[in-house]
KEBA-735048 format. One record per residue (C-alpha): residue number from 1; residue in three letters; x, y, z. Coordinates in steps of 0.02 Angstrom, whole numbers, m for minus. Layout:
N
KEVO     i    aa     east    north       up
KEVO   NUM   ALA        X        Y        Z
...
//
This chain:
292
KEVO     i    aa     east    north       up
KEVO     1   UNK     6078     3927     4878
KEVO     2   UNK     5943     4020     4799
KEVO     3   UNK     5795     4062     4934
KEVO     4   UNK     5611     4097     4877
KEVO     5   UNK     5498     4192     4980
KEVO     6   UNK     5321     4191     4993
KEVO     7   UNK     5355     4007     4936
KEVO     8   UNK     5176     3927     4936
KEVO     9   UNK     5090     4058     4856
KEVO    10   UNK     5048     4028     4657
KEVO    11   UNK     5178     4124     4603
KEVO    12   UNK     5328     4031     4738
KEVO    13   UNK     5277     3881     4660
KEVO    14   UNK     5311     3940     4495
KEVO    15   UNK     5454     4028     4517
KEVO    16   UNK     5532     3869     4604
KEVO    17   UNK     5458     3740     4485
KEVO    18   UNK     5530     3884     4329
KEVO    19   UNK     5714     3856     4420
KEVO    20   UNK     5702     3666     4470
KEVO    21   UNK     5666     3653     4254
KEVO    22   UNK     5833     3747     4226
KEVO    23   UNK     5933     3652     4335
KEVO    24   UNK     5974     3784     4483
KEVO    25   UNK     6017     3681     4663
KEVO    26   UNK     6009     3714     4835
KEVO    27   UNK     5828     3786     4814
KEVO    28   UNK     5753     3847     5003
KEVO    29   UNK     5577     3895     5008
KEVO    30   UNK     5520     4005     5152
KEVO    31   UNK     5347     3966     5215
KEVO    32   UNK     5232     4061     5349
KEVO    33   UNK     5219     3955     5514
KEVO    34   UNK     5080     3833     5518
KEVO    35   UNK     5111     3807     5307
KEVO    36   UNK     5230     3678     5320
KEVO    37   UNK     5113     3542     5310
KEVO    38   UNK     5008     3607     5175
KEVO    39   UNK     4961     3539     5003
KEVO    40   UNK     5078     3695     4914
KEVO    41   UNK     5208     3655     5048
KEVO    42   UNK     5216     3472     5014
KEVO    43   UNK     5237     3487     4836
KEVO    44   UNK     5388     3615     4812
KEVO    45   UNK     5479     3510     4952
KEVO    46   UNK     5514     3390     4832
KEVO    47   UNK     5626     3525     4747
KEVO    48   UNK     5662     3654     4879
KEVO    49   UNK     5704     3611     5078
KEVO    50   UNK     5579     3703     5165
KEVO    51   UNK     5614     3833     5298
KEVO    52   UNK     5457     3888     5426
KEVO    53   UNK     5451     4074     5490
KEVO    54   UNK     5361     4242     5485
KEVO    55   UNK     5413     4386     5361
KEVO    56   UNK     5412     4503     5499
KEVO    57   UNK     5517     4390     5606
KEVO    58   UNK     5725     4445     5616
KEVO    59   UNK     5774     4293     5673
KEVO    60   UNK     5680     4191     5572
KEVO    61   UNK     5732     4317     5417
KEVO    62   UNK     5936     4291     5478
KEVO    63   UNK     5924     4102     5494
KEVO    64   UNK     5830     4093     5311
KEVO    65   UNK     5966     4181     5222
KEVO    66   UNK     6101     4095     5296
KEVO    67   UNK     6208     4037     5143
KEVO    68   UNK     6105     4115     5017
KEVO    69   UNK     6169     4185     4863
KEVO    70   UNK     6006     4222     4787
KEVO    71   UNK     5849     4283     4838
KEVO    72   UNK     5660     4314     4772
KEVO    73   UNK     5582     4414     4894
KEVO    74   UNK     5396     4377     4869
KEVO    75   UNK     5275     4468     4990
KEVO    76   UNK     5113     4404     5009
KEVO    77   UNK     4972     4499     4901
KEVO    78   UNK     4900     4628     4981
KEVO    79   UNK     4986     4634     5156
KEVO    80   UNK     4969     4773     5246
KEVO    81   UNK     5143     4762     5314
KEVO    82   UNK     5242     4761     5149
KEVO    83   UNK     5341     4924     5176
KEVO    84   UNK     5392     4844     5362
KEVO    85   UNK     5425     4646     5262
KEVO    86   UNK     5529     4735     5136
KEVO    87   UNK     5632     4815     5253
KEVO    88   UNK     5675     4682     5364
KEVO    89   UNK     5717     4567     5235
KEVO    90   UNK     5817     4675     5142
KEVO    91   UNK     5906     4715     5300
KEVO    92   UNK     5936     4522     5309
KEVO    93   UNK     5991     4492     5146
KEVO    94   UNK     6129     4634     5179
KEVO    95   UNK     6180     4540     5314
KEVO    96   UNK     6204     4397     5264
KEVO    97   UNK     6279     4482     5088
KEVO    98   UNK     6160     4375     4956
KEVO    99   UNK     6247     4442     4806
KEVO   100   UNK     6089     4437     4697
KEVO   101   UNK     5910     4507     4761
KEVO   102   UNK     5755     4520     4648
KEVO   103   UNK     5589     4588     4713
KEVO   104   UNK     5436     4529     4651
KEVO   105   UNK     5351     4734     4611
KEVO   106   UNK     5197     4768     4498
KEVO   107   UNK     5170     4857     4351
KEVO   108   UNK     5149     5040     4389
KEVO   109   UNK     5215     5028     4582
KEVO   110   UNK     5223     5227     4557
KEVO   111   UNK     5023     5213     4581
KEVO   112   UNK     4978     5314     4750
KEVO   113   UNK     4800     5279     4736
KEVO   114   UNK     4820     5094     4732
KEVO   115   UNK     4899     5037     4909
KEVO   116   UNK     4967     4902     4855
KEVO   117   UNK     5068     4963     4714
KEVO   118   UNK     5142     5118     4810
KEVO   119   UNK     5198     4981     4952
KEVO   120   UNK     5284     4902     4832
KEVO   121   UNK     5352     5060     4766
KEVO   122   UNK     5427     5104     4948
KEVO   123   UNK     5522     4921     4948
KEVO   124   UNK     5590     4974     4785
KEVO   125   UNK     5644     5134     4839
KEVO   126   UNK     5734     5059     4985
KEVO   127   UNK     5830     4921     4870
KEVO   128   UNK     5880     5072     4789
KEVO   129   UNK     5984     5151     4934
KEVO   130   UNK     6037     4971     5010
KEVO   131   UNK     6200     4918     4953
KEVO   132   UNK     6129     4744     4867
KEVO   133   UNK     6131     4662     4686
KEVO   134   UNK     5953     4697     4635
KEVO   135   UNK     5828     4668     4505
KEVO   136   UNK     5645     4724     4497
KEVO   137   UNK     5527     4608     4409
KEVO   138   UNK     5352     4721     4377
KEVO   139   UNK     5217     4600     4338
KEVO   140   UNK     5051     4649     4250
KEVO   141   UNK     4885     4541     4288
KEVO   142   UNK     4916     4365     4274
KEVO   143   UNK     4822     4259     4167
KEVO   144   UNK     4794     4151     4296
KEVO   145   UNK     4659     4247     4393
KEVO   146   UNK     4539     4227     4277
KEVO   147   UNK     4530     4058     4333
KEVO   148   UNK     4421     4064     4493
KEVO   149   UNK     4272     4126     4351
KEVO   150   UNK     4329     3992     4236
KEVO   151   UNK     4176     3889     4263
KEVO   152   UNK     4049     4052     4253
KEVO   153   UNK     4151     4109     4092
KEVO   154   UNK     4146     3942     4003
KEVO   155   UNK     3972     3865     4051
KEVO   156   UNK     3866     4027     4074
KEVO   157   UNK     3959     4121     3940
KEVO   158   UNK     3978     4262     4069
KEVO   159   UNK     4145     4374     4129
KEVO   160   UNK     4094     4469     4262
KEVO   161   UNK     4208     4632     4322
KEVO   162   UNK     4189     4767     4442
KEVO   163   UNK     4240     4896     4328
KEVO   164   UNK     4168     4958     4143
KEVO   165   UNK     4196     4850     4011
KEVO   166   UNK     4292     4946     3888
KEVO   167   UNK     4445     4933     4038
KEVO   168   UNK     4591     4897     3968
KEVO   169   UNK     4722     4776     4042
KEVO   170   UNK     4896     4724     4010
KEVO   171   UNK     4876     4522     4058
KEVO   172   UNK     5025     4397     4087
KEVO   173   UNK     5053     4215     4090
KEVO   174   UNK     5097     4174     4264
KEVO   175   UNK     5233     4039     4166
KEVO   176   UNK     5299     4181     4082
KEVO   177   UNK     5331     4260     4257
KEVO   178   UNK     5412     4109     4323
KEVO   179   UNK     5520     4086     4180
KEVO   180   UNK     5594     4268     4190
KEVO   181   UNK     5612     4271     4381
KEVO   182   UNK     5719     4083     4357
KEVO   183   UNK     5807     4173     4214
KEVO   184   UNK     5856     4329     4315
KEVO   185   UNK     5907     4243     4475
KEVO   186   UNK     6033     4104     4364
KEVO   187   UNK     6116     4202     4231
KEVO   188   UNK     6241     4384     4253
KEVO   189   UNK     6194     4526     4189
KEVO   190   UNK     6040     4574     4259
KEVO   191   UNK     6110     4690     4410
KEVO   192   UNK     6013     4875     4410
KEVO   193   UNK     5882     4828     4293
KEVO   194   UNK     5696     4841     4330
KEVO   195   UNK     5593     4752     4187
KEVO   196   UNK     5406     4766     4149
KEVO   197   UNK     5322     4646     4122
KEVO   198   UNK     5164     4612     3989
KEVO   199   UNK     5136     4489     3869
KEVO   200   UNK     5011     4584     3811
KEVO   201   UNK     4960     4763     3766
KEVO   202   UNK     4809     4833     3828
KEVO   203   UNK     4656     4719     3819
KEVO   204   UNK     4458     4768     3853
KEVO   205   UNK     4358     4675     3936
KEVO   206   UNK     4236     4648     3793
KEVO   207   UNK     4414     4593     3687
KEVO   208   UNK     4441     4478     3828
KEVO   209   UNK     4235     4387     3824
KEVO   210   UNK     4279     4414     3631
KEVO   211   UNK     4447     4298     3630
KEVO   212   UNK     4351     4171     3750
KEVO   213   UNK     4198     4168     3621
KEVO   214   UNK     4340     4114     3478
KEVO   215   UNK     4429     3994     3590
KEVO   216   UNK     4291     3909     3669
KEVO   217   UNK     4171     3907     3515
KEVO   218   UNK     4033     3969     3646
KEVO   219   UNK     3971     4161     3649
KEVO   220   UNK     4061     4264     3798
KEVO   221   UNK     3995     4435     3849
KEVO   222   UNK     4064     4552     3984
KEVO   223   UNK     3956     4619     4139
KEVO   224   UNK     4007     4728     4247
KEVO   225   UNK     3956     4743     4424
KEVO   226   UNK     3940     4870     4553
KEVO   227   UNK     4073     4900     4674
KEVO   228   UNK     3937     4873     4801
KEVO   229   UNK     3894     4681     4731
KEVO   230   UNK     4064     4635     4720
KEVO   231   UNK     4128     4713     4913
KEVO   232   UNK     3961     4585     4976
KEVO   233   UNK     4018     4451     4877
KEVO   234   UNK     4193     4471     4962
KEVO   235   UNK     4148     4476     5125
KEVO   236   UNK     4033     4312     5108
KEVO   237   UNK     4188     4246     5058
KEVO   238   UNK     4301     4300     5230
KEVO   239   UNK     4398     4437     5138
KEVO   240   UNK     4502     4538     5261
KEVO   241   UNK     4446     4734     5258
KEVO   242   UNK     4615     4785     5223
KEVO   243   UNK     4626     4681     5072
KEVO   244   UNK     4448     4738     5023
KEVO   245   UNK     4477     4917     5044
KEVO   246   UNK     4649     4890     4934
KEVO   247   UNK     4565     4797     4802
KEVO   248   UNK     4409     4920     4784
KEVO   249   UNK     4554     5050     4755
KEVO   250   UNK     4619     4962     4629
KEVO   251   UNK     4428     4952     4540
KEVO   252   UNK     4407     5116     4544
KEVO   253   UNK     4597     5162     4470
KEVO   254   UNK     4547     5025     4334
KEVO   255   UNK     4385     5119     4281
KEVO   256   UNK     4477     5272     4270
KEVO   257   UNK     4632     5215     4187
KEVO   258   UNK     4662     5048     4144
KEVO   259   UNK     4831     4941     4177
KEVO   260   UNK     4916     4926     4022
KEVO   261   UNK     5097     4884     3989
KEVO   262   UNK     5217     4850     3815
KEVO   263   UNK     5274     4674     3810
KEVO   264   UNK     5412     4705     3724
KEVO   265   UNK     5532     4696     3874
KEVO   266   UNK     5451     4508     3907
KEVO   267   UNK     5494     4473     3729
KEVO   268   UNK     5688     4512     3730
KEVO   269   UNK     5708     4413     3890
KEVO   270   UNK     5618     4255     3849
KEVO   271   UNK     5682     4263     3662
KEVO   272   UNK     5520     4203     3608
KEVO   273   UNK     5347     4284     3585
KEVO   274   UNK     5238     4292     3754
KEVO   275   UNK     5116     4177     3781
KEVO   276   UNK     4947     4258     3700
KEVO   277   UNK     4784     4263     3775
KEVO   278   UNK     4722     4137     3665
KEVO   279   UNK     4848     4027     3696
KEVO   280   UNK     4816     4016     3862
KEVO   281   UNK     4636     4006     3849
KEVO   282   UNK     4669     3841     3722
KEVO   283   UNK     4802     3788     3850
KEVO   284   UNK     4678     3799     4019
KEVO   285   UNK     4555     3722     3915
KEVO   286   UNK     4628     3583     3863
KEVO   287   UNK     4709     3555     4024
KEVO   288   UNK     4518     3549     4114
KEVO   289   UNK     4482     3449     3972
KEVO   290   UNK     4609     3299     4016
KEVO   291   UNK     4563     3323     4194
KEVO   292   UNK     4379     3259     4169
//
């Protein structure tokens, strides 16, 4: 029995659809309470039996792992409990002695100024002294989020970001992801290792509007917005202050710094090349395309 955290989030269905393609059984997909019956629920039940109950929950925790060999701890993005999650389901994979444990980190966890990544570094530090299997999986950007600008990118020929355009980003195809994490929870030899993972190398922003402009045979530029715009935008749009404050954090690190990765690490363990930027811009496209 493999179980999947964080099941119903983009990357649980992934993950679980990556594993159901490889053949893996006994799938279990944990799901927050009052989830059960939504559209992400619904359609990973018809490869994983679904389990209902809250991260922070013991009981619910002890009753999920019950019989499970494998687990993919995802925690959901941004929470403000992560440190407290990781613990207690750590604690309950111990328990219940799940022989193989890999935790869904981020690239450069080791990040104090970005919440969210030094949570995540905390969880790994505590896999590290637990007496568990374990693999760390360290995600850059996916691919993926440039999708909720899609439409702005591809009919106003605009990519708007919060942070200077010549920022640099490691980016990373969410299928990519999901093939590694089925790939690391199925097959031996995988125990200790923490893997970064890129599929590409640093990109700019203007390198980004630059490989839509090619793709989409329509001229791309980048703009960048003020931290200011972008924090009203996100509260028009319900955002939680803790996940605002985290995320502004992140801008600022970004502006500073960059996120940028090798993805030579993604390349030895899918055997293959990662999928480009391009590619998935042709991919999305052509997808949208079909849909219409």
């Amino acid at each position: 029995m493999i179980l999947i955290t964080g099941a119903t989030g983009k990357t649980g269905q992934a993950v679980i659809a990556a594993l159901a393609l490889r053949g893996a059984r006994g799938l279990r997909a944990l799901v927050r309470p009052g989830s059960q019956s939504s559209p992400a629920a619904k359609k990973i039940s018809a490869q994983a039996e679904i389990v209902v109950g809250d991260l922070l929950d013991t009981d619910a925790l002890t009753a999920a792992c019950s019989g499970v060999h494998a687990l993919y701890h995802i925690c959901p993005n941004m929470h403000p409990q992560e440190t407290a999650i990781g613990r207690k389901v750590i604690a309950a994979a111990c328990a219940a002695r799940v022989s193989r444990f890999v935790y869904h980190s981020v690239l450069h966890p080791q990040v104090e100024s970005m919440p969210h990544h030094w949570n995540k570094m905390r969880v790994e530090e505590m896999l590290c002294a637990a007496q568990l299997s374990f693999t760390i999986l360290q995600p850059g950007a996916y691919m993926q989020n440039l999708l909720p600008d899609w439409l702005t990118i591809s009919k106003r020929g605009v990519h708007s970001v919060p942070y200077p355009p010549d920022t640099r980003l490691s980016l990373l195809d969410l299928a990519d992801l999901a093939a590694v994490a089925a790939l690391v929870l199925t097959e031996p030899g995988h125990s200790g290792a923490t893997y970064e993972l890129c599929g590409t190398p640093g990109l700019t922003q203007t390198q980004l509007a630059e490989c839509f402009s090619e793709q989409l045979n329509r001229a791309v530029r980048t703009e960048s917005i003020s931290l200011n715009d972008w924090e009203k935008a996100a509260r028009a749009r319900g955002l939680a202050d803790y996940a605002i404050a985290t995320l502004l954090a992140m801008f600022r690190y970004y502006a500073l710094h960059g996120l940028c990765g090798s993805p030579n690490v993604l390349r030895w363990l899918l055997a293959r090349e990662p999928t480009t930027l391009a590619a998935f811009v042709q991919r999305t496209a052509a997808t949208l395309h079909h849909a219409q």
